[in-house]
TIMI-325700 format. One line per 8 residues: their letters; for each residue x, y, z of C-alpha. Coordinates in steps of 0.05 Angstrom, whole numbers, plus 32768, in hexadecimal, padded with zeros to 4 digits. Layout:
A) X Y Z | ...
***
This chain:
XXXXXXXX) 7F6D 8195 7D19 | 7F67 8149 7D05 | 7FB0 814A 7D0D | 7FBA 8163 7D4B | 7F82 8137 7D62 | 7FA5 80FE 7D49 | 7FE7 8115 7D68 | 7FC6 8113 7DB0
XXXXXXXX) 7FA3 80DC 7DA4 | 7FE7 80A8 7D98 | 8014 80CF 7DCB | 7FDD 80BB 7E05 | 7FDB 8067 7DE1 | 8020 807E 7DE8 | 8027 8084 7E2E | 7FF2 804E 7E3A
XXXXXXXX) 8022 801D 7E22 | 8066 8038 7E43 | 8039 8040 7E8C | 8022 7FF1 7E7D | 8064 7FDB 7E69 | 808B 7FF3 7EA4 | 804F 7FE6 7ED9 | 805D 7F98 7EC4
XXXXXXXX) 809F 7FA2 7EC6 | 809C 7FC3 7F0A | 806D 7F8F 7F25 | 80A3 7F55 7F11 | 80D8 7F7E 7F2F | 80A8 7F86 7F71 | 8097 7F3B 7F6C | 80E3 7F30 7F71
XXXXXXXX) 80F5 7F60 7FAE | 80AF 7F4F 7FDA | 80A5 7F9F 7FD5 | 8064 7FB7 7FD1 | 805E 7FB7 7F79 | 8030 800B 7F86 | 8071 8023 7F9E | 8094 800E 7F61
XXXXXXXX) 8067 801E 7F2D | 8071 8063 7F54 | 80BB 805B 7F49 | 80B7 8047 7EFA | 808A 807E 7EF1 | 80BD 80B3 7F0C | 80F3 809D 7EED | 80C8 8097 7EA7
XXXXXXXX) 80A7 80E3 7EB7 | 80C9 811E 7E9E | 80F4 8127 7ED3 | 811D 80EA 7EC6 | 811D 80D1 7E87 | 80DF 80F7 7E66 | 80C3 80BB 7E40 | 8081 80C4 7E6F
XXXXXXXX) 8058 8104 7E63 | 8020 810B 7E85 | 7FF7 814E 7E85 | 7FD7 815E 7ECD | 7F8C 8166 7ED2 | 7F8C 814C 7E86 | 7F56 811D 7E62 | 7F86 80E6 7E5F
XXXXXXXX) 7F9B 80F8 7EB2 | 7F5B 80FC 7EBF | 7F35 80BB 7EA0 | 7F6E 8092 7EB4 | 7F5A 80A0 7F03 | 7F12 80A1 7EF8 | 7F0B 8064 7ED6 | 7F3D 8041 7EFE
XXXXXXXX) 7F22 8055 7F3D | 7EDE 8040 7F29 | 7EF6 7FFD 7F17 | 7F18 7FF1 7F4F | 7EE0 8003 7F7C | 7EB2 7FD3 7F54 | 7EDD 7F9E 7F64 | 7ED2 7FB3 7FAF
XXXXXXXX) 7E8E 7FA4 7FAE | 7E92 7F62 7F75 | 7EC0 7F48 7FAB | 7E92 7F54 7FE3 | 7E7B 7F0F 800C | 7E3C 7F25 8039 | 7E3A 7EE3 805A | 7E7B 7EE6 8087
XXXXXXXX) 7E66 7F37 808F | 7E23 7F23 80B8 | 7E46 7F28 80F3 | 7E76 7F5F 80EC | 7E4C 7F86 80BD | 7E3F 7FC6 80F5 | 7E87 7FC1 80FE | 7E95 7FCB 80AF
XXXXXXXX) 7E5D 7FFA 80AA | 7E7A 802E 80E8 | 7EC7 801F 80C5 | 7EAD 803D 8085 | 7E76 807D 8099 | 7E8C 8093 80E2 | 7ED6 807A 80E5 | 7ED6 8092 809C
XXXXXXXX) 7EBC 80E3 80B3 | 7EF1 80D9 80F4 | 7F2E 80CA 80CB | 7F1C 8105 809C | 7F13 8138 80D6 | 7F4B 8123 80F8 | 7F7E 811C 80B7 | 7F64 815D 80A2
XXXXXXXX) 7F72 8179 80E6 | 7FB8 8169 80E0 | 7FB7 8182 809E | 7F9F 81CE 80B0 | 7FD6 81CF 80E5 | 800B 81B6 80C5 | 8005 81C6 807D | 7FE1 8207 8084
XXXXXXXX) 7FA8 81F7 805D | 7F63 8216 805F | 7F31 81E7 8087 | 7F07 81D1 8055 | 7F3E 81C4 8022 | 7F66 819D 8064 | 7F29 8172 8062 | 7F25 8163 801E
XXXXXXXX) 7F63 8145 8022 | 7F4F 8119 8062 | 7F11 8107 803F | 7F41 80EC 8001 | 7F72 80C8 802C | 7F39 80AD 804B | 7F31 8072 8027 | 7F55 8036 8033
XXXXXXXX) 7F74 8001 7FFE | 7F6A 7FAE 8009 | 7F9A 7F9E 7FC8 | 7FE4 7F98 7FF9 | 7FB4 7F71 8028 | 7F94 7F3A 8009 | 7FD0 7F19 7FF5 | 7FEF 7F14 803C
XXXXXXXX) 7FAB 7EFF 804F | 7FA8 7EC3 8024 | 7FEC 7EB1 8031 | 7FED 7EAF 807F | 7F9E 7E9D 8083 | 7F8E 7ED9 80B2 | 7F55 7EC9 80E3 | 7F1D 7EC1 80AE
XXXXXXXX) 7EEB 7EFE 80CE | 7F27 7F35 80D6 | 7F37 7F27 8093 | 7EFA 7F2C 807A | 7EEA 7F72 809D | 7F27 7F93 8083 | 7F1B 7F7E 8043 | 7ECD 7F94 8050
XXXXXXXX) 7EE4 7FD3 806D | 7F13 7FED 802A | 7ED6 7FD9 8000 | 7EA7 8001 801A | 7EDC 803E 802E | 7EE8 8045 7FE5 | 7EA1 8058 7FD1 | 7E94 807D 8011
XXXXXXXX) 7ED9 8094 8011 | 7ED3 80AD 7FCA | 7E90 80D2 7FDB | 7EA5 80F5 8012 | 7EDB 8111 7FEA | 7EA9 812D 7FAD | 7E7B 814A 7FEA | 7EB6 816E 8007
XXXXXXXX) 7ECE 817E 7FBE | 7E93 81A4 7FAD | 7E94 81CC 7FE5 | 7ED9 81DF 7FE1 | 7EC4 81EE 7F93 | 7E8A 821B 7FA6 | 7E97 825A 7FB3 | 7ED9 8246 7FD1
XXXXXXXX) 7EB5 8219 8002 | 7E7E 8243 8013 | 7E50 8226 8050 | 7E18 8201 803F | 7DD7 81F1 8069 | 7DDD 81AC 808A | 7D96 81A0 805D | 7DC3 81B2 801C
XXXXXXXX) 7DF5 817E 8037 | 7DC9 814B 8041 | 7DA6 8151 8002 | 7DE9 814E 7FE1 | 7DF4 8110 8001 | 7DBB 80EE 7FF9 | 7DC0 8102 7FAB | 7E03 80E3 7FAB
XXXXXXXX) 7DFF 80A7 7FE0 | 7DB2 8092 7FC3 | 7DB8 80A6 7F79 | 7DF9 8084 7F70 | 7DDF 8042 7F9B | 7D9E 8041 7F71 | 7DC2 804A 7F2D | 7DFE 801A 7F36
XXXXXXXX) 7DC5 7FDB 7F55 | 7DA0 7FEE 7F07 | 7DDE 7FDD 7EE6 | 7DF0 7FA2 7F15 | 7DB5 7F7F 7F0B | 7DB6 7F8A 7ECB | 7DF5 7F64 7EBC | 7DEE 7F32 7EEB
XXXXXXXX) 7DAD 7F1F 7EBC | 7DD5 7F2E 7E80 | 7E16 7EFD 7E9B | 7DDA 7EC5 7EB5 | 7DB4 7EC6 7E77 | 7DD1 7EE2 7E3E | 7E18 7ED5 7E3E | 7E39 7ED0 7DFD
XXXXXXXX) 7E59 7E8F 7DDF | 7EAC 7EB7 7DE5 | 7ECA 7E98 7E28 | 7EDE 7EE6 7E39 | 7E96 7EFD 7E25 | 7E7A 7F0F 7E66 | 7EAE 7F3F 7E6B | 7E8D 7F70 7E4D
XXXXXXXX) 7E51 7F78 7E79 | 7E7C 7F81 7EB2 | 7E99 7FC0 7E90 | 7E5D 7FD9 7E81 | 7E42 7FD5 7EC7 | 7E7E 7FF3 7EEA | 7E92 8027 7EBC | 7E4F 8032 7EA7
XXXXXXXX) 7E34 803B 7EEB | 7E6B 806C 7EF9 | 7E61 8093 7EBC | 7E16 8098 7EC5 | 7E18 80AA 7F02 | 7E48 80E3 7F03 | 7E1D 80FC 7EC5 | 7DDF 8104 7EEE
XXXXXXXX) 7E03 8124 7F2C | 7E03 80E3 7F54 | 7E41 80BB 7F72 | 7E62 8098 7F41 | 7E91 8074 7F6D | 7E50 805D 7F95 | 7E33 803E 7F59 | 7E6A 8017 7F43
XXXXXXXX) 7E6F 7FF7 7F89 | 7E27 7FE3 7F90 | 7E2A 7FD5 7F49 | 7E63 7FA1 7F52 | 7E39 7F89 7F92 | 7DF3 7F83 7F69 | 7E12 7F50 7F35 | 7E22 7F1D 7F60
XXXXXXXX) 7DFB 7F2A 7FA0 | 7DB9 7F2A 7F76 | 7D76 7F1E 7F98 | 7D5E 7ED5 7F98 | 7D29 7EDD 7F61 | 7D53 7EFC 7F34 | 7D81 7EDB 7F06 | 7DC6 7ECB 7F2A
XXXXXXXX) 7E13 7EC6 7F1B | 7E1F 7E7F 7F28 | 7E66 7E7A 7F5D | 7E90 7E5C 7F12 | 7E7B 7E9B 7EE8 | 7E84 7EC9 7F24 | 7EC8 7EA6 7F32 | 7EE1 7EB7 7EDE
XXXXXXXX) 7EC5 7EF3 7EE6 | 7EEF 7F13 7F26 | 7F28 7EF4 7F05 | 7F1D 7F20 7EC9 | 7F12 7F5C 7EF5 | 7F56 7F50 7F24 | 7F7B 7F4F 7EE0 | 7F4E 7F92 7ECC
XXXXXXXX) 7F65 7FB8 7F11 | 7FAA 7F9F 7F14 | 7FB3 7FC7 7ECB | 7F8D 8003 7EEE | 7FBF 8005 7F29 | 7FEF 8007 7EF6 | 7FDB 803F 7ED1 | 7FC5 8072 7F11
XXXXXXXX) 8008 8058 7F35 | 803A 8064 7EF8 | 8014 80A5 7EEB | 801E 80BD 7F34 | 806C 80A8 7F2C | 8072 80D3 7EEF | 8050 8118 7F05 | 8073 8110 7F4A
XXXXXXXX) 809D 8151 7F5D | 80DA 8144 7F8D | 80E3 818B 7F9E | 809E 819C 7FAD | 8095 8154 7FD4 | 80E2 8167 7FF8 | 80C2 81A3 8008 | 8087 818B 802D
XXXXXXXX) 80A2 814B 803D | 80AB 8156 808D | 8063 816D 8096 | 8049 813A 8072 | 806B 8100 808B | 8049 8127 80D4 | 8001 8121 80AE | 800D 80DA 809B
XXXXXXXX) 8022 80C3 80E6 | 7FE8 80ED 8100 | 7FBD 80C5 80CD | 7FDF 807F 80D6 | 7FEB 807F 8129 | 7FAD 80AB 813F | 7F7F 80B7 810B | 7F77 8062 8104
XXXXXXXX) 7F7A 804E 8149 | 7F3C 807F 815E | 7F19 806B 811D | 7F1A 8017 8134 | 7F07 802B 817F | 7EC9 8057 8161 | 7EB6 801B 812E | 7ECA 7FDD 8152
XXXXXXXX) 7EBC 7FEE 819E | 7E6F 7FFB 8194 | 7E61 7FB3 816E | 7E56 7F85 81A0 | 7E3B 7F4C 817B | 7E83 7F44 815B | 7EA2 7F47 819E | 7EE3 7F55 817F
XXXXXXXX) 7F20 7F4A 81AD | 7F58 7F7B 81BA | 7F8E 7F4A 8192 | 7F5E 7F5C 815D | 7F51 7FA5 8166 | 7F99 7FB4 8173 | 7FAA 7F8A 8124 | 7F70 7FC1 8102
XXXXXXXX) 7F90 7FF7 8127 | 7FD4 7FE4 80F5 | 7FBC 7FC9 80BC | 7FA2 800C 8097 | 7FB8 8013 804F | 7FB4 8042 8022 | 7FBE 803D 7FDC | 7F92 804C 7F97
XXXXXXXX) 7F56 806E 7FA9 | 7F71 80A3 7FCC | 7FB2 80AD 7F93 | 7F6C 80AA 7F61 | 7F40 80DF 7F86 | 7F84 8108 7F92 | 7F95 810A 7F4D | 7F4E 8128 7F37
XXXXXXXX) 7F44 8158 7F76 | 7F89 8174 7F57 | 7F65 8173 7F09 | 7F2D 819B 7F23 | 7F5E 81D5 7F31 | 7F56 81D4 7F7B | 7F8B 8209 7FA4 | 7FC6 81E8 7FB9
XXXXXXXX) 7FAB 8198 7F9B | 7FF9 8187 7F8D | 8004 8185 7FDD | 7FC5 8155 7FD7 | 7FF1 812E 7FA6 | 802C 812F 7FCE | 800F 811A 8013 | 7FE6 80E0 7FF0
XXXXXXXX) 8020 80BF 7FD9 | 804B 80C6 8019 | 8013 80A4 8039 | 8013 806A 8009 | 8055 805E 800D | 805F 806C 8053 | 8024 8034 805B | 8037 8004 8032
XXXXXXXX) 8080 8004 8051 | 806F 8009 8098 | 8032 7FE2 809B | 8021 7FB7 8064 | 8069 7F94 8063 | 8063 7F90 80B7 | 801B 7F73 80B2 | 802E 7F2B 80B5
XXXXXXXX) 805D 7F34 80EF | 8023 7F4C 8117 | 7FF4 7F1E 8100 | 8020 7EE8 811B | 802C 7F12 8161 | 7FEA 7F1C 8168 | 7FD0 7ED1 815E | 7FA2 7EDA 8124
XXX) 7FC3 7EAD 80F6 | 7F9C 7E6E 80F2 | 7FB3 7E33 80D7
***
């Protein structure tokens, strides 16, 4: 037994180091082209999975499968809220807000709408996967946005917006989930479903500000005399947050994002991250997520089936324009039209109506609907990765060509 145990235990440090080796060389080879690097950690991942080569064997819905998108996901969506800068959101902040609850529930019906019709799925499963897809992804952004100096406020509410999608985005998707699960998505009272919310939206909120403040008093106070020492408490505050919280029923993904918010948003009286600390510390956690994307992108790559994605490949390519050309535009006219105080322009609403990623949240909460053994998951699979790459080709590389047609580039 010890044996065996040992046996699983180097094949997955195994495949730890052949999915970290080929993301950085992926990510050099992406660097090189100006291609989006997801798409070719996709790439090295399929040609290391067992159809190609067979170095890369990853187990679907296993532990290793499994912790990889949990924890990466919940990194990732700490660094959402770390990241977070409430003073240029003061303005804009009803904007962000309707982006990331109502535009959030209209992209979901609508995706899963498109879903039901076109892949034949049952309703509530349609709308899991609109919930999942949901969810949008800032990491192709933010480098075009520092390098052409996008007007500072649209900037800023993108990157606002994927922040708080990936916590919302990711709760949604566990609601929806557990319906689906129970009793093959039995109907629930609308008091059930708002208890379950609240359990999830508050519990998770209340948990991951504990943790936050926490280690923001633990970085301000107590940090230890190793340069990389602070480290530490930000691991334990985002994957501790997410961990605690999923054990006592609430949102993890909401605690880790109001986790990473607490520690550096802290309230005046309590102690603070000081802007030289704060600045080592998101350097440490942009090295920490670009080894996550890694891992959940090259994973992807190597469970990826070309017949099954051939197969559904025409409908899904229809559920990804649905999602990209109607879906988004009614989403920004819902959100953006109603907040007057920002008194956005059309230039402006016309640039959020394109710029709509997709990217590691929604491969993440893919990959786990599949390991909980939901009916038909490995379309899920299948459609989330059309749409990343579909979004990342079409619209992330185009973004800078509109930004420049539309006159928000400033100098």
């Amino acid at each position: 037994m010890a044996s065996n145990a040992l046996q699983v235990a180097e094949s997955y440090l195994f495949a730890l180091f052949v999915m970290l080796a080929s993301g950085t060389f992926a990510a050099r080879v992406a660097e090189r082209l100006r291609l989006p690097d997801i798409v070719l950690y996709v790439i090295a991942g399929f040609l290391l999975g067992p159809t190609v080569l067979g170095v890369l064997r990853i187990p679907e819905g296993g532990a290793f499968h499994d912790a990889v998108l949990s924890l990466g996901a919940a990194w990732i969506v700490f660094q959402g809220g770390l990241e977070m800068r409430f003073q240029v959101l003061r303005r804009i902040w009803l904007s962000v807000f309707l982006l990331a609850t109502l535009g959030l529930a209209i992209t979901a019906a609508i995706v899963g709408a498109a879903a039901h019709f076109a892949l034949g799925l049952p309703i509530m499963s349609a709308l899991l996967l609109g919930s999942l897809l949901a969810s949008t992804d800032p990491a192709s952004l933010v480098p075009i946005f520092q390098r052409l100096s996008i007007r500072a406020r649209v900037a800023q509410a993108v990157i606002a917006e994927s922040a708080f999608t990936d916590a919302t985005g990711a709760m949604l998707t566990a609601l929806v989930l557990s319906r689906v699960m129970a009793s093959g998505g039995a109907h629930a009272s609308a008091g059930d479903l708002a208890e379950q919310v609240m359990r999830l939206a508050l519990g998770g909120a209340a948990i991951g500000m504990a943790l936050g403040l926490a280690a923001a008093w633990l970085v301000s106070r107590h940090a230890p005399p190793t340069p990389g020492g602070r480290s530490l408490y930000l691991v334990l505050a985002a994957l501790g947050s997410y961990a605690v919280a999923s054990e006592l029923g609430a949102s993890g993904f909401m605690a880790s994002f109001v986790a990473g918010m607490a520690l550096v948003h802290a309230p005046k009286r309590w102690p603070r991250v000081e802007e030289p600390a704060r600045v080592a510390l998101e350097g440490f956690v942009d090295a920490m997520s670009l080894q996550f994307r890694m891992l959940i992108f090259v994973s992807l790559g190597s469970q990826m089936n070309l017949r099954l994605m051939a197969h559904h490949l025409g409908l899904a390519l229809l559920v990804v324009a649905v999602f990209m050309l109607v879906a988004r535009p009614l989403t920004v006219l819902a959100s953006l039209v109603p907040d007057r105080r920002a008194k956005w322009t059309w230039r402006e609403i016309v640039f959020f109506f394109w710029v709509r990623e997709t990217g590691t949240i929604a491969i993440a909460l893919a990959g786990l609907v599949q390991g909980a053994g939901v009916s038909g998951a490995q379309v899920f699979t299948q459609v989330a990765a059309t749409a990343v790459i579909a979004t990342l080709l079409l619209q992330a590389s185009t973004t800078p060509l509109l930004a420049r047609w539309l006159g928000l580039v400033e100098r």
